[in-house]
C-alpha positions in Angstrom: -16.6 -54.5 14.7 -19.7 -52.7 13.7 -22.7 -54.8 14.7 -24.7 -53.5 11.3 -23.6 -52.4 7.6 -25.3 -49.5 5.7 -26.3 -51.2 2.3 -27.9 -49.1 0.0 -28.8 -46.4 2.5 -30.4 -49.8 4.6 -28.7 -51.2 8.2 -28.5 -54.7 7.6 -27.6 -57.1 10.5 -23.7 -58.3 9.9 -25.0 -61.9 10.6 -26.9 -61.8 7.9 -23.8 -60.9 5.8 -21.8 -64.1 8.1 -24.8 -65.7 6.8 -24.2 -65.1 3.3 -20.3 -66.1 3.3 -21.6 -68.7 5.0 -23.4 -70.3 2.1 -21.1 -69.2 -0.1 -18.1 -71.1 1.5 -20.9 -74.4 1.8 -21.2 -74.5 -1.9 -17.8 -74.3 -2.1 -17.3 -76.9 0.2 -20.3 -79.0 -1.2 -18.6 -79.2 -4.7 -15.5 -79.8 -3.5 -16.3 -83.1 -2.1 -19.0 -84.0 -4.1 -16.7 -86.7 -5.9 -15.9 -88.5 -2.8 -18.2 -91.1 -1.3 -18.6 -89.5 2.0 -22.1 -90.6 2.2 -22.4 -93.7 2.2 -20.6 -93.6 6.0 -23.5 -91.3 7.4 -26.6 -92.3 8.7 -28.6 -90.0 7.2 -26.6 -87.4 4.7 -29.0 -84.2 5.1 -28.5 -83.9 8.5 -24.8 -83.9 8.2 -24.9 -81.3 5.4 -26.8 -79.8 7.6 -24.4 -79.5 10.6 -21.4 -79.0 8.4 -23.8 -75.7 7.6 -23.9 -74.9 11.7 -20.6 -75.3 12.2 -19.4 -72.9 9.2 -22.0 -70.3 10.1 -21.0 -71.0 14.0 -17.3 -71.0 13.4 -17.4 -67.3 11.1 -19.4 -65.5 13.3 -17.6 -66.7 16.5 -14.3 -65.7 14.4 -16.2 -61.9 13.9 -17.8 -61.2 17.2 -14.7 -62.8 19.4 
């Protein structure tokens, strides 16, 4: 598992690619449940988002670098 990724003649950093896909897979997410009223059981809805974010970010890069 290379730890960078020539692009364009340029090394970048696989987690920022992890981070990409990351995003990526949030929207996805995001607009998948964005009919059901999962908010109003939250405290405070950003911060969830906002973990649900970690823990996709956490749980892709843990699945590449294991």
């Amino acid at each position: 598992m290379p730890r960078e990724w020539p692009l364009f003649d340029a090394s970048v950093p696989t987690l920022l690619l992890i981070l990409f896909a990351s995003v990526i897979a949030y929207a996805l997410l995001a607009e998948w449940t964005r009919n059901l009223p999962l908010e109003r059981w939250v405290w405070h809805p950003a911060l969830v988002r906002f973990a649900v974010f970690v823990c996709i970010f956490a749980a892709l890069g843990g699945w590449w670098y294991r």
